[in-house]
C-alpha positions as CSV (number, residue, x, y, z in Angstrom):
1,X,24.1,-61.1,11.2
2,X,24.1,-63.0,14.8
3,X,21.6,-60.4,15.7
4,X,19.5,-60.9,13.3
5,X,18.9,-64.4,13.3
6,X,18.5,-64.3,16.6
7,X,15.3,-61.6,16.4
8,X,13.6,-64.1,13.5
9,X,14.4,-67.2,16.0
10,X,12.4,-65.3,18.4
11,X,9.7,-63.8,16.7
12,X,9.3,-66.3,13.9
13,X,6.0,-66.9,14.8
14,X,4.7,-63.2,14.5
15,X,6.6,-62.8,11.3
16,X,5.3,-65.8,9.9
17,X,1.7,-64.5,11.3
18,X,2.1,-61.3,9.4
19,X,3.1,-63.0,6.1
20,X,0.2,-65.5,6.0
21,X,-1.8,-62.4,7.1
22,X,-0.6,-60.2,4.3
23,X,-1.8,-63.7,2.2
24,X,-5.3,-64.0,2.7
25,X,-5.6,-60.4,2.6
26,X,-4.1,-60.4,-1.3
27,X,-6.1,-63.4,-2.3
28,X,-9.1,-62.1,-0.8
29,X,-8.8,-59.1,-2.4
30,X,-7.9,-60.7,-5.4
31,X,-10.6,-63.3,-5.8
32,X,-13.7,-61.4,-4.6
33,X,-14.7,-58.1,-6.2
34,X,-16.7,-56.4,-3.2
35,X,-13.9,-56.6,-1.0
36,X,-11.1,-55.3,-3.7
37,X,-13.6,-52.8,-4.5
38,X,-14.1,-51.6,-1.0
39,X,-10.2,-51.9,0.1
40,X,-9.2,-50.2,-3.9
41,X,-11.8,-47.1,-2.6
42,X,-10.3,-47.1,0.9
43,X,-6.9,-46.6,0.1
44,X,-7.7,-44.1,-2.6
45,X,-9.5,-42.0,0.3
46,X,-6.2,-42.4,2.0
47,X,-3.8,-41.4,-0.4
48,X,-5.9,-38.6,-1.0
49,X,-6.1,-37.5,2.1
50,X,-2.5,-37.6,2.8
51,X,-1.5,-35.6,-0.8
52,X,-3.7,-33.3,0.4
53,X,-2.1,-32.6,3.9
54,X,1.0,-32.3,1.9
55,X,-0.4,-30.2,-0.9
56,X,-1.4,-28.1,1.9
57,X,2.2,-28.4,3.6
58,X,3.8,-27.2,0.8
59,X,1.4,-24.5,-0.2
60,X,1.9,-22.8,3.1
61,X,5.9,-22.9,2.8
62,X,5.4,-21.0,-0.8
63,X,3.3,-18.4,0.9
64,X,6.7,-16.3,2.0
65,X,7.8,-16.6,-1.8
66,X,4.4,-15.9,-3.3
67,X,3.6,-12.9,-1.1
68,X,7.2,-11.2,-2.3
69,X,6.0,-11.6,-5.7
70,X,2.4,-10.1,-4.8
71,X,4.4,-7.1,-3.0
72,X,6.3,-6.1,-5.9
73,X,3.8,-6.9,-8.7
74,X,1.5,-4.8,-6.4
75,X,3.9,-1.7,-6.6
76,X,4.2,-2.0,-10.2
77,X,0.4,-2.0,-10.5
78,X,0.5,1.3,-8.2
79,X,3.0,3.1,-10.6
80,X,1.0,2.2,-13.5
81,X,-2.7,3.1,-12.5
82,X,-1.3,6.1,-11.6
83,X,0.7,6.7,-15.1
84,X,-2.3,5.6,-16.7
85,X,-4.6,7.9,-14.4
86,X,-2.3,11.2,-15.7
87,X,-2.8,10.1,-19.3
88,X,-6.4,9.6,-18.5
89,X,-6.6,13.1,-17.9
90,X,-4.3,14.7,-20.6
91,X,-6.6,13.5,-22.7
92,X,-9.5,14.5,-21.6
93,X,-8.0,18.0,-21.4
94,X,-6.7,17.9,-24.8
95,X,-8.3,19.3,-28.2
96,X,-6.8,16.2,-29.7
97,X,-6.2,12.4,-28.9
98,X,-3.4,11.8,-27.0
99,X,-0.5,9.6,-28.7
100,X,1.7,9.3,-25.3
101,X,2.0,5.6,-25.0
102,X,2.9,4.3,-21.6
103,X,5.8,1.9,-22.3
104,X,7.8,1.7,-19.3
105,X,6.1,3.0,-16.2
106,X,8.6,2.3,-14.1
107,X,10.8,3.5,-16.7
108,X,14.5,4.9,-14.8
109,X,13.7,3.0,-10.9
110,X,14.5,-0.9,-10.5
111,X,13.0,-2.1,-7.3
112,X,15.3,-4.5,-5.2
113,X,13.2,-7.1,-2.8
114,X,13.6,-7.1,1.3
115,X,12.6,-8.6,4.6
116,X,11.7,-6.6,7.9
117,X,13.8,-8.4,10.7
118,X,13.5,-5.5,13.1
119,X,11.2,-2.2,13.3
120,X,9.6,-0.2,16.5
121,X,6.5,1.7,16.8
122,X,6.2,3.2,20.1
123,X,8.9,5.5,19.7
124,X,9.2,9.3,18.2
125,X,12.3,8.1,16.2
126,X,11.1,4.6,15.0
127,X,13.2,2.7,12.9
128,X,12.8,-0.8,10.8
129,X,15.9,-2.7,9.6
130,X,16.1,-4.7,6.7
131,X,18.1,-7.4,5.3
132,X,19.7,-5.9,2.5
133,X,22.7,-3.6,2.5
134,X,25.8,-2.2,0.6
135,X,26.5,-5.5,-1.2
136,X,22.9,-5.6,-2.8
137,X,23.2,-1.9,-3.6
138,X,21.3,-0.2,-1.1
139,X,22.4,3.6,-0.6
140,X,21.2,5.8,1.6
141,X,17.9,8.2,0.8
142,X,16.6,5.4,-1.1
143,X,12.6,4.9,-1.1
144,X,11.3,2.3,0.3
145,X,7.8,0.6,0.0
146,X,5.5,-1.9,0.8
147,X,2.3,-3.3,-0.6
148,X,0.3,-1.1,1.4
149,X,2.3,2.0,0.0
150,X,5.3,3.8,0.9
151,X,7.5,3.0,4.0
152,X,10.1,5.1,4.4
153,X,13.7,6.3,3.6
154,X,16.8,4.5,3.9
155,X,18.9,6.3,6.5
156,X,22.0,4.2,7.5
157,X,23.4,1.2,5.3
158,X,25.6,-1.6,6.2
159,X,27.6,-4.2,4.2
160,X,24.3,-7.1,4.8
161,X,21.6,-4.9,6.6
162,X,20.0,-1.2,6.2
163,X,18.0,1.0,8.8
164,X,15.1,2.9,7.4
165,X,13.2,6.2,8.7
166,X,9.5,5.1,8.6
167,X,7.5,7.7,7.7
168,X,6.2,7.4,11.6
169,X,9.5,9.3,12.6
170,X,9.2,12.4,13.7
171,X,12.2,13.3,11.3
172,X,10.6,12.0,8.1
173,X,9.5,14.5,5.6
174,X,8.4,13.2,2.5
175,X,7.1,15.5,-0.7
176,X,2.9,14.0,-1.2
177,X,-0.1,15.5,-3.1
178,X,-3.6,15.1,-3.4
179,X,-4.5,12.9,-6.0
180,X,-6.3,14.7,-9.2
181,X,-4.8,17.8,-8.4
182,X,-1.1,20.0,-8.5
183,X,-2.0,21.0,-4.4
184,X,1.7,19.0,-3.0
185,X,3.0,19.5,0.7
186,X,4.7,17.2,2.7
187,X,4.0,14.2,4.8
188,X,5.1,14.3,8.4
189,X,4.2,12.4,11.7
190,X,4.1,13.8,15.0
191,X,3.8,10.4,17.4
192,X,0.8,8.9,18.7
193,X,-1.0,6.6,16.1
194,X,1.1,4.7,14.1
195,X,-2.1,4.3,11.5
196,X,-1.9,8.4,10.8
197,X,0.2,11.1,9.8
198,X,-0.2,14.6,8.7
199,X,0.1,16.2,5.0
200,X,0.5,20.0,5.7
201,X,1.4,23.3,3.9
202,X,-1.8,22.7,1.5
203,X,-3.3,26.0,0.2
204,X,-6.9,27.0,1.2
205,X,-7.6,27.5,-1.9
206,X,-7.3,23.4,-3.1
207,X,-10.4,21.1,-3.6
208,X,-9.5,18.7,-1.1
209,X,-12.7,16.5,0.5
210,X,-12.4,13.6,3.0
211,X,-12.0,10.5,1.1
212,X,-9.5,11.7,-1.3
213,X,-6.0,10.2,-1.8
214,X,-3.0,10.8,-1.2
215,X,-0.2,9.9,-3.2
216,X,4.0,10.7,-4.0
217,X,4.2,13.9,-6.0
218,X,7.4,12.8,-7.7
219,X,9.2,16.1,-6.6
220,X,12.0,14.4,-5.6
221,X,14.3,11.5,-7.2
222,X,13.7,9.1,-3.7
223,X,10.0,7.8,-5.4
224,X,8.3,8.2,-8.0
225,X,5.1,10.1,-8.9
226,X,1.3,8.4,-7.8
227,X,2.9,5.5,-5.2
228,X,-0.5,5.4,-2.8
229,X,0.3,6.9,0.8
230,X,-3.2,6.8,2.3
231,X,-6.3,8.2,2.4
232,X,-7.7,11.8,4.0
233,X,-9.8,11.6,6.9
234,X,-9.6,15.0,8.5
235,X,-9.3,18.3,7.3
236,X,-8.6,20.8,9.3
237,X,-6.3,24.3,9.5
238,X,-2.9,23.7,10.0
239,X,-0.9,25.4,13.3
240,X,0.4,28.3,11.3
241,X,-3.0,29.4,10.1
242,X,-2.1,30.1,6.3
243,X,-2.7,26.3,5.0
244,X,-4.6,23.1,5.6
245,X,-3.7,20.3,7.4
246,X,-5.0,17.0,6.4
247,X,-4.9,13.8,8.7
248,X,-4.2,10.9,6.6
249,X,-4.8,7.4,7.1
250,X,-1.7,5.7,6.1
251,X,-1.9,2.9,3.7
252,X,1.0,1.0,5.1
253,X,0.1,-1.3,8.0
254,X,3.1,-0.8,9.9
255,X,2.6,-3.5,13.0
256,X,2.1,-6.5,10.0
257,X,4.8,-5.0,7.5
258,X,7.4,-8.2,6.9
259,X,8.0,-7.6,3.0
260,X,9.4,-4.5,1.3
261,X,10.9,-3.1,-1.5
262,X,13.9,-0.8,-1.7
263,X,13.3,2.0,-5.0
264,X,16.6,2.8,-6.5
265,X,16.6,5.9,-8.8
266,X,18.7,4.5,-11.7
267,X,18.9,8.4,-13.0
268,X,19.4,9.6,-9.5
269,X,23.7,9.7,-10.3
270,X,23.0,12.1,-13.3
271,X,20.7,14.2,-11.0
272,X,22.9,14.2,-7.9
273,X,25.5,15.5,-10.2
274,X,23.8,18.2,-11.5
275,X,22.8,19.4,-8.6
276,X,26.5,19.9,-7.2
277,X,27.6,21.4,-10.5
278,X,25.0,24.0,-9.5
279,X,26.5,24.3,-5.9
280,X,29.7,24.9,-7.2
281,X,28.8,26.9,-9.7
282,X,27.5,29.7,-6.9
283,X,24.3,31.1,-8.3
């Protein structure tokens, strides 16, 4: 309290100053309508300008949120322009209207959100790590995928964080086809350009033109059917002479990829099962 009377003993006078200050300055504004008018427009400017700065401000801290959502929403879209595309065309085949209605596209898979916090791209066995593991439900030989298409393949899983093949491993081998057709063969990378990969073991015989896309032939219970993978750029014979190999322009921008989403096969159990009652069974 000392304090305190001492500072007004010693600055009285600027206080005072400021009060009388503050004053004028409220009956001027008060009493004469060109200067309220020009002080009301001056602070509005202000106060604009400072809600916008924080509009702005808060915007850009919702951009990590708001591009999750635009991730997933964009592999929903994926899944159902490509359910939609295969009705397309069963109807167009058919004698008679097609009554399929598509429901549920993504009907048996749940996606569960991620974050990159580690990959590599220089490497034959590159890797990415994300930050979800065993206590979100993460399994191994999950599918994992990005807004620019697939990713990978979850490989190793711990209680908080999971490492992924990338399909720019030289290990990664994942079932694709041409779009608009049955032609399927398998997606593999063999180092150099992280941009491009190779979809071999396509007949001769297939339709296949540069500019064509590639997508997930559903072969397998790790993705779906018609998630984008890239586009053909190259067509060419493939090393053992029988088939074409096509060079493919991944979809997935691998340097920039921060948001994913892990596929789990919610029928996958059932599957799994089967398939070791057949194992079993010997035949």
């Amino acid at each position: 309290m000392d304090t305190l009377l001492d500072f007004i003993k010693k600055y009285y006078y600027w206080l005072l100053f400021i009060i009388l200050e503050v004053i004028s300055m409220i009956i001027l504004f008060q009493n004469n309508s060109y200067q309220g008018s020009v002080w009301f427009t001056s602070a509005n400017t202000v106060a604009g300008t400072i809600n916008g700065w924080y509009t702005e401000v808060i915007s850009y801290i919702q951009l990590k949120d708001v591009n999750k959502q635009l991730t997933s929403e964009n592999i929903y879209l994926q899944k159902q322009v490509a359910d939609l595309r295969r009705a397309l065309d069963e109807t167009l085949t058919e004698t008679t209207p097609n009554d399929k209605v598509i429901a549920d596209s993504l009907k048996g898979f749940k996606l569960i959100p991620a974050s990159v916090v580690s990959n590599s791209l220089y490497k034959e066995n590159n890797y990415i790590i994300i930050d979800k593991g065993e206590v979100d439900g993460i399994k191994t030989d999950m599918g994992v995928v990005g807004g620019g298409g697939i990713v990978g393949i979850v490989y190793l899983t711990g209680p908080h964080y999971s490492l992924v093949m990338p399909t720019i491993n030289i290990n990664s081998n994942i079932s694709c086809r041409v779009r608009h057709s049955n032609y399927f063969g398998y997606l593999q990378w063999s180092g150099g350009s992280v941009n491009h990969a190779f979809l071999n073991d396509i007949p001769h015989y297939a339709h296949v033109k540069i500019g064509d896309y590639v997508e997930t032939s559903g072969y397998s219970s790790v993705f779906p059917s018609g998630l984008f993978v890239g586009k053909v750029t190259k067509i060419s014979n493939a090393p053992d002479g029988i088939s074409l190999q096509l060079n493919v322009n991944l979809g997935t921008d691998f340097s920039r990829l921060k948001d994913v989403n892990v596929i789990y096969n919610t029928c996958k159990p059932e599957t799994d099962t089967l398939r070791v009652r057949f194992n079993r069974a010997g035949l």
